[in-house]
C-alpha positions as CSV (number, residue, x, y, z in Angstrom):
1,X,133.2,30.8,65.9
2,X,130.6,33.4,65.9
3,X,126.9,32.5,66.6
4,X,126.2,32.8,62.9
5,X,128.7,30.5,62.1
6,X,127.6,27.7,64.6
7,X,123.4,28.4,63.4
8,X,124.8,27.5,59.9
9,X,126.7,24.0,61.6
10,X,123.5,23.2,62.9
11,X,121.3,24.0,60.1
12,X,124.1,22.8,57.8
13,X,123.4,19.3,59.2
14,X,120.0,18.9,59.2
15,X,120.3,18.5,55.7
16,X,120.3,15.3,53.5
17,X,122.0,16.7,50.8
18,X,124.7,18.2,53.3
19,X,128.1,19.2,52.1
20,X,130.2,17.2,54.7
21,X,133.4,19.2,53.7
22,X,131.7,22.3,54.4
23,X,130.6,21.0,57.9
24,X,134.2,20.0,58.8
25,X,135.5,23.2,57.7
26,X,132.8,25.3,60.3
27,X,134.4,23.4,63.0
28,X,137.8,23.9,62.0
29,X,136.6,27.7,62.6
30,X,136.2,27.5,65.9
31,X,139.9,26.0,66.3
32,X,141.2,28.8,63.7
33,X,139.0,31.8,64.0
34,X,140.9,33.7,61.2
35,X,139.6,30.9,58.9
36,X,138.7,31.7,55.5
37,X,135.6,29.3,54.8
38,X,135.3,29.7,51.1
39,X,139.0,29.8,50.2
40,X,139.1,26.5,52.3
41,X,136.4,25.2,50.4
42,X,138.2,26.1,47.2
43,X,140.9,23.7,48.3
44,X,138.2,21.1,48.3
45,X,137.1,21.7,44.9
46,X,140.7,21.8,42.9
47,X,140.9,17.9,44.4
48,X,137.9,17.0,42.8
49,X,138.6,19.4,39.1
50,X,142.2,17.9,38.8
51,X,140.4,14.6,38.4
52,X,137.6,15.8,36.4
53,X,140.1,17.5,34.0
54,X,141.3,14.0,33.3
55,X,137.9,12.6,32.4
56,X,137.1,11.3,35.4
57,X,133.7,9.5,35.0
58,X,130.9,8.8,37.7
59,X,130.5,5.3,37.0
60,X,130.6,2.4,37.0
61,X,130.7,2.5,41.0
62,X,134.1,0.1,41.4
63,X,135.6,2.1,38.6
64,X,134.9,5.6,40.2
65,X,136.1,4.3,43.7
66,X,139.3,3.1,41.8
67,X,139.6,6.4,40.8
68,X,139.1,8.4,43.8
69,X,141.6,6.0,46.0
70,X,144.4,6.4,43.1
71,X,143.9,10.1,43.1
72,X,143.7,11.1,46.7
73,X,145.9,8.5,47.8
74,X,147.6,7.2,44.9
75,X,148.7,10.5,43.8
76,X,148.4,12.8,46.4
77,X,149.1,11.0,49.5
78,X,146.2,11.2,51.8
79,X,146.2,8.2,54.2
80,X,146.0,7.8,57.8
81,X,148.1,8.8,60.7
82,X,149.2,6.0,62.0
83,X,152.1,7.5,64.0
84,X,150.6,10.1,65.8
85,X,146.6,9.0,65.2
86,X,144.9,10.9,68.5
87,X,146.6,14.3,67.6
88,X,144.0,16.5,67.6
89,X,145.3,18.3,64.0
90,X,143.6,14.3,62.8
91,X,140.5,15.8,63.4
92,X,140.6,19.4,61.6
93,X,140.0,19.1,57.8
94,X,142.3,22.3,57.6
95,X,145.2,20.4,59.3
96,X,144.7,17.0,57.0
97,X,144.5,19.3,53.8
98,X,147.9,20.3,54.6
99,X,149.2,17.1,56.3
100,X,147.7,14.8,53.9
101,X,147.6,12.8,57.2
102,X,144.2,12.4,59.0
103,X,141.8,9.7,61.3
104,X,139.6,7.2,58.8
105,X,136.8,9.7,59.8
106,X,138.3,13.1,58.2
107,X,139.9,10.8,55.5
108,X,136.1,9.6,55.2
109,X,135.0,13.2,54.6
110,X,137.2,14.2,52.5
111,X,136.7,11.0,49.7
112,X,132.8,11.6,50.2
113,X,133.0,15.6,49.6
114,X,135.8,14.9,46.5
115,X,133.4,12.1,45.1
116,X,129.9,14.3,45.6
117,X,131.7,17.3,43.7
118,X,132.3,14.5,40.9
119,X,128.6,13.3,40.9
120,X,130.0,9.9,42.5
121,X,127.1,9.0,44.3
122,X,129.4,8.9,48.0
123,X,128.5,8.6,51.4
124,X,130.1,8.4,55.0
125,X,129.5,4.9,56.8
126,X,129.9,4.9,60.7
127,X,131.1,1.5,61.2
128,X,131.4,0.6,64.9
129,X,135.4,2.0,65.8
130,X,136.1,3.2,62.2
131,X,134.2,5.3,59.4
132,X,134.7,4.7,55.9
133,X,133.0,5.9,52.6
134,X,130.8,4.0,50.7
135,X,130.0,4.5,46.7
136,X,126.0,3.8,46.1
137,X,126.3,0.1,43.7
138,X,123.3,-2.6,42.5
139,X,123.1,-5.0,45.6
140,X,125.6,-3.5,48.0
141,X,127.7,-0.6,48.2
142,X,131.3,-0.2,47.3
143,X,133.2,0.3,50.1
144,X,136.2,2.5,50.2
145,X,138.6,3.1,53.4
146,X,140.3,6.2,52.8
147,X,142.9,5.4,56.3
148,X,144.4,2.3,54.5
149,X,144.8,4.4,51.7
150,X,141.5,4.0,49.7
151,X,142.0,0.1,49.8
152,X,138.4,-1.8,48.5
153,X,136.9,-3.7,51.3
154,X,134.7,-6.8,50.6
155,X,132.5,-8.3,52.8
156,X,135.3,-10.9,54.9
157,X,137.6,-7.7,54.9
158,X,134.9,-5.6,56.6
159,X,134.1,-8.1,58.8
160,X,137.6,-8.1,60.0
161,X,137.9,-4.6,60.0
162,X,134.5,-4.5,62.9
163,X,136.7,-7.5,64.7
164,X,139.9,-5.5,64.6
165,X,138.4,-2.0,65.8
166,X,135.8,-3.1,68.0
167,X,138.4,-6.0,70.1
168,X,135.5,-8.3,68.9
169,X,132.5,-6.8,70.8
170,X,131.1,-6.7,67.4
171,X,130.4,-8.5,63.8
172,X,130.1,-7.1,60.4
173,X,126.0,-7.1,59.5
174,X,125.0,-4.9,56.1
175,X,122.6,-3.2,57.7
176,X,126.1,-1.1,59.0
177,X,126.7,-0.1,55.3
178,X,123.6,2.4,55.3
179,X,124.4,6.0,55.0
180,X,125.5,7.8,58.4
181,X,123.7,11.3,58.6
182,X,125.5,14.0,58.3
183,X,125.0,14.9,62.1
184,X,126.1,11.8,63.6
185,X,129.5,12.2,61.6
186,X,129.9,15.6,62.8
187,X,129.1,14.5,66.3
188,X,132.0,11.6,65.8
189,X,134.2,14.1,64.8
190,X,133.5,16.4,67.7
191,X,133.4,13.6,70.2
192,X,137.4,12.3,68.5
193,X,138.7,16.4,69.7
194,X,136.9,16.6,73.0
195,X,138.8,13.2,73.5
196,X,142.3,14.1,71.8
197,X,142.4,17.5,73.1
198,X,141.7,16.7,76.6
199,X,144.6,14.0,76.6
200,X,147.1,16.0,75.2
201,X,145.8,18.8,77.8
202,X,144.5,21.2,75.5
203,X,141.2,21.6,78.0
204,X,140.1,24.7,77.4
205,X,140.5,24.1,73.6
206,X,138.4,20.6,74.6
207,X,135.5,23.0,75.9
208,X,134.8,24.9,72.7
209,X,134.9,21.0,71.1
210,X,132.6,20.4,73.5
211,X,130.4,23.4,73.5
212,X,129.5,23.1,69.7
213,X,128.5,19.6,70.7
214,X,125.4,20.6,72.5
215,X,124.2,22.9,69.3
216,X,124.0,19.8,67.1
217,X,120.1,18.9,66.5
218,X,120.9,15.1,67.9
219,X,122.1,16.2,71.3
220,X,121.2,14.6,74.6
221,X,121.3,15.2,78.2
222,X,124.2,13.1,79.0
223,X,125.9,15.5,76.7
224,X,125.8,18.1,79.6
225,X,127.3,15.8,81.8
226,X,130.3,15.7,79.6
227,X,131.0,19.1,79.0
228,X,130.7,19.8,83.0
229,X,133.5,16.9,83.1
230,X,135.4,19.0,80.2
231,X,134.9,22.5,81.9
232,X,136.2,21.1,85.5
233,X,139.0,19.8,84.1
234,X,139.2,23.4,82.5
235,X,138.9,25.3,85.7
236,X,135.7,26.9,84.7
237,X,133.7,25.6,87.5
238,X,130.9,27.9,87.8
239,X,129.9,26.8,84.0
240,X,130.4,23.5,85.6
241,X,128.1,23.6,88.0
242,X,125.7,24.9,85.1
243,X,126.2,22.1,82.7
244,X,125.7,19.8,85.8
245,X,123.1,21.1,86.7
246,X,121.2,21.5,82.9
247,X,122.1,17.9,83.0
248,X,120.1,17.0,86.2
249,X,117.2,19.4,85.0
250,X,117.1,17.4,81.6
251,X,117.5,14.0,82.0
252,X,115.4,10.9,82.9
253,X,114.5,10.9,86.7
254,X,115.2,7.3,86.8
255,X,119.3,8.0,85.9
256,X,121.1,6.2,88.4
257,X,124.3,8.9,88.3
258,X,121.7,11.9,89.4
259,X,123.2,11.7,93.3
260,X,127.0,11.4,91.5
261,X,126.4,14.5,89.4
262,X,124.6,16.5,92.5
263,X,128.1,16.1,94.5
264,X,129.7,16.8,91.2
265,X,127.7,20.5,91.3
266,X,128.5,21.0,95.3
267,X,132.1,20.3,94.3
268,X,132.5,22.8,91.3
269,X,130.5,25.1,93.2
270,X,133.1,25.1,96.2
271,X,136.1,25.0,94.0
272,X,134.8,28.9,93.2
273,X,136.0,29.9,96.5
């Protein structure tokens, strides 16, 4: 990905109104640098023109939802990996265009940039251990989850969804139906490949993941921690020392991990040798 590329990512987010398709698709650049961002983007837009040619209409809410589950998954197939859900391919909207197959996030994505393109009032919702898409309705939202193949979820089926994905750590609340921002679902998405890639030992794919991370506007200084954890593993253990290092320079001076992470710069440092 080319340092224009990754200024339009981080701009891209920043904004309300932000086309998550077209966010997705700047990440799948990095992973396929041959990437052809508009003819990608096409493939986007015929989804959403095969339904408007059949008079698709915006509203009501449960009616358009209905129509975008029986399209993209009804018709088409889109639904979740359930075989093979931490391949990293799960997280690349280029990959799940092909496969049909994808993780409730990039299945999220998809339904909300389809729906957008068909003035369907959609939006991502980050619930805790699983994102689904959300149809703007009078009281509460309609709530779509494009993994179990766009199946309607009510309030008892949400709140066993939370159960069910979080072990019970947490419970269903509405205030977790509010919109997610377009930055926090691309740092999701990020966060899923630095994790898949890493454990199918893809590391030094898991470093570019990683990298374009840190040039998101909601980053942190715990995120330089991480990457120095994804570079070592990488064997690039001068940048290690670096991201250790930025880490230490960055964050509070009341972290409890600062003497960890100094032996963690003495350590890459000596693995240069």
């Amino acid at each position: 990905m080319s340092d224009t590329t990754r200024r339009r990512l981080a701009q891209l987010v920043r904004r309300p109104d932000a086309d998550l398709a077209e966010a997705a698709l700047l990440v799948c650049a990095e992973a396929e640098p041959d990437l052809d961002l508009e003819v990608a983007l096409l493939r986007v837009d015929a989804l959403a023109d095969a339904l408007r040619s059949r008079g698709f209409r915006p509203d009501p809410p449960e009616q358009a939802a209905r129509g975008l589950a029986d399209h993209l998954a009804g018709e088409l197939g889109f639904r979740g990996d359930v075989t093979s859900y931490h391949d990293p391919d799960n997280s690349l909207l280029t990959r799940v265009l092909q496969r049909r197959r994808g993780l409730p996030i990039t299945l999220s994505i998809l339904y909300t940039a389809v729906g957008r393109r068909l003035k369907v009032p959609a939006f991502p919702i980050a619930l805790p251990g699983h994102v689904v898409t959300g149809v703007s309705a009078p009281g509460v939202p309609v709530v779509l989850d494009p993994f179990h193949a766009g199946r309607l979820l009510d309030e008892p089926a949400l709140a066993e969804r939370v159960a069910t994905t979080t072990g019970g750590r947490h419970r269903f609340h509405r205030a977790m139906l509010r919109p997610a921002p377009a930055g926090q679902i691309v740092r999701r998405l990020l966060t899923n490949l630095v994790r898949d890639l890493g454990t199918a030992g893809r590391h030094l794919d898991a470093c570019w993941a990683s990298e374009l991370r840190l040039t998101l506007p909601d980053r942190d200084p715990h995120d330089h921690r991480v990457h120095g954890e994804v570079l070592v593993r990488a064997g690039r253990f001068d940048a290690a020392a670096r991201a250790f290092e930025t880490y230490l320079e960055q964050a509070d001076p009341d972290e409890t991990d600062r003497t960890e992470v100094r032996r963690r710069v003495l350590a890459a440092r000596a693995r240069m040798n």
